[in-house]
N, C-alpha and C positions, 0 to 999 in steps of 0.2 A: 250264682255261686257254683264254684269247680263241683265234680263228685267227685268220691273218696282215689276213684282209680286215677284221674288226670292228675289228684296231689303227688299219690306216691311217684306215680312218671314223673311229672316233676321234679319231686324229690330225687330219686336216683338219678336223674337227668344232673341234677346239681349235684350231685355225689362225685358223677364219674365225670363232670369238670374237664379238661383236655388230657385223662388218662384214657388208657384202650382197653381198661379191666378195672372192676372193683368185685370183693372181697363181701358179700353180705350174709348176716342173720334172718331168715327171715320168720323167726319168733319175734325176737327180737324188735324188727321192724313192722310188724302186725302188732307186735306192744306198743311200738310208739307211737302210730296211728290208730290203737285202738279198737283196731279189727280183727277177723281171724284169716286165719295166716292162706285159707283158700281164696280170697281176695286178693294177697300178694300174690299166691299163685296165678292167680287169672292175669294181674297186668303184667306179669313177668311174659305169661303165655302169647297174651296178646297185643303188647306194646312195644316185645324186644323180641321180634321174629326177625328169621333168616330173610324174608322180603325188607324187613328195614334196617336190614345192617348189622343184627347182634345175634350172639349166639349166649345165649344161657346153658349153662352147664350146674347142675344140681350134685350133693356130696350128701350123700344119706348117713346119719348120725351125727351123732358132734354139736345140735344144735340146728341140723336142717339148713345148712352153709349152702350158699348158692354163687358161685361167680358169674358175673354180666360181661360180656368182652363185646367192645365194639369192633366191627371186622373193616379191612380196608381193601383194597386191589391188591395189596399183597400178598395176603392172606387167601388170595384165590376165589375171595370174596363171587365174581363175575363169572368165573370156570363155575362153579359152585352150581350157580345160581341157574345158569342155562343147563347143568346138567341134571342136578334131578328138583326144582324148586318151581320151575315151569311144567312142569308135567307136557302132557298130551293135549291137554284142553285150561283154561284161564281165563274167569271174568275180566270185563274191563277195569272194575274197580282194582283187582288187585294189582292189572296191566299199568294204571295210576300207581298205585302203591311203591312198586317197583322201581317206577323211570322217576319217580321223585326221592327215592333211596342213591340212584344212579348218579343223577342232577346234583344232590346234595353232596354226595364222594367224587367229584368232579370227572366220572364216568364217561360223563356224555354232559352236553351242554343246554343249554335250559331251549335254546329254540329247539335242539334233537328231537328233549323232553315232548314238547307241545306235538310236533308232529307225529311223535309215535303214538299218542293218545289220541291223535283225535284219527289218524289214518286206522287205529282200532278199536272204535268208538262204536257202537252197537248200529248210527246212523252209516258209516262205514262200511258196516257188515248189514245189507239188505235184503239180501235175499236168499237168507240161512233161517233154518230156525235155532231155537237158544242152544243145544246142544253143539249142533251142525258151527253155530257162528265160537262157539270157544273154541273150539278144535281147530278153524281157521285162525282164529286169533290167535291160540300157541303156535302155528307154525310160521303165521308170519311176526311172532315176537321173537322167536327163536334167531328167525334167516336174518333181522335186522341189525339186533343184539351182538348174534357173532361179527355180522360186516362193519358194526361200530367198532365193537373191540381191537380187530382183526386191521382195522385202521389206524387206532389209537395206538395200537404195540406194536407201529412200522410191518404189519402186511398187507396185502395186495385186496384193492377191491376186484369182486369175482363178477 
């Protein structure tokens, strides 16, 4: 059986349908699920991040209105994201997280996908320790990222 957070994902996942933005309550939506509304907060938190594509933007009053916008390459979605969403340092899970946000916005291509994971895969990184190996790992998510892009939008590999 789902728990309560993969329903509401769900749920908004089927809301926002092939729109780029919806429109919610989230009293409202804690009423119809029957929970309280810091539950909606949390999968809003953590199931519609800038690593997977959306940006939440919250309206204080009114009912506690929240819009969900899904982001595309136009949107500058990838400039974004190599500028301040990778930081200095980056597990690999989120390294994952990312290049399958990428994969899925047709970014980069799913064999791309495969190689960037596993080229910064903790077996990869050997002879770092855990601090030492994410700081290697943002720098070579960064150099790759840009050379994807920088490919994709007719420039020059460097």
């Amino acid at each position: 059986m789902a728990n309560i957070s993969d329903v509401i994902e769900n749920f908004l996942l089927g809301l926002m349908g092939e729109e780029n933005s919806i429109l919610i309550s989230r009293n409202e939506l804690a009423q119809y699920f029957n929970c309280a509304p810091s539950q909606i907060n949390y999968v809003l938190s953590t199931r519609f991040t800038l690593d997977k594509g959306y940006c939440v933007e919250s309206r204080r009053g009114g009912g506690g209105y929240v819009t969900l916008e899904k982001l595309s390459d136009e949107d500058g979605y990838i400039a974004e994201l190599l500028k301040n969403s990778i930081g200095d340092k980056i597990s690999h899970q989120r390294v994952c997280q990312i290049c399958d946000r990428l994969k899925n916005n047709g970014a980069i291509t799913q064999r791309e996908c495969v190689i960037i994971k596993n080229m910064l895969s903790d077996k990869a990184i050997v002879s770092y320790d855990k601090l030492s190996k994410e700081a290697v790992r943002a720098g070579i998510f960064k150099s790759v990222l840009t050379l994807l892009v920088k490919s994709d939008f007719g420039g020059e590999h460097q």
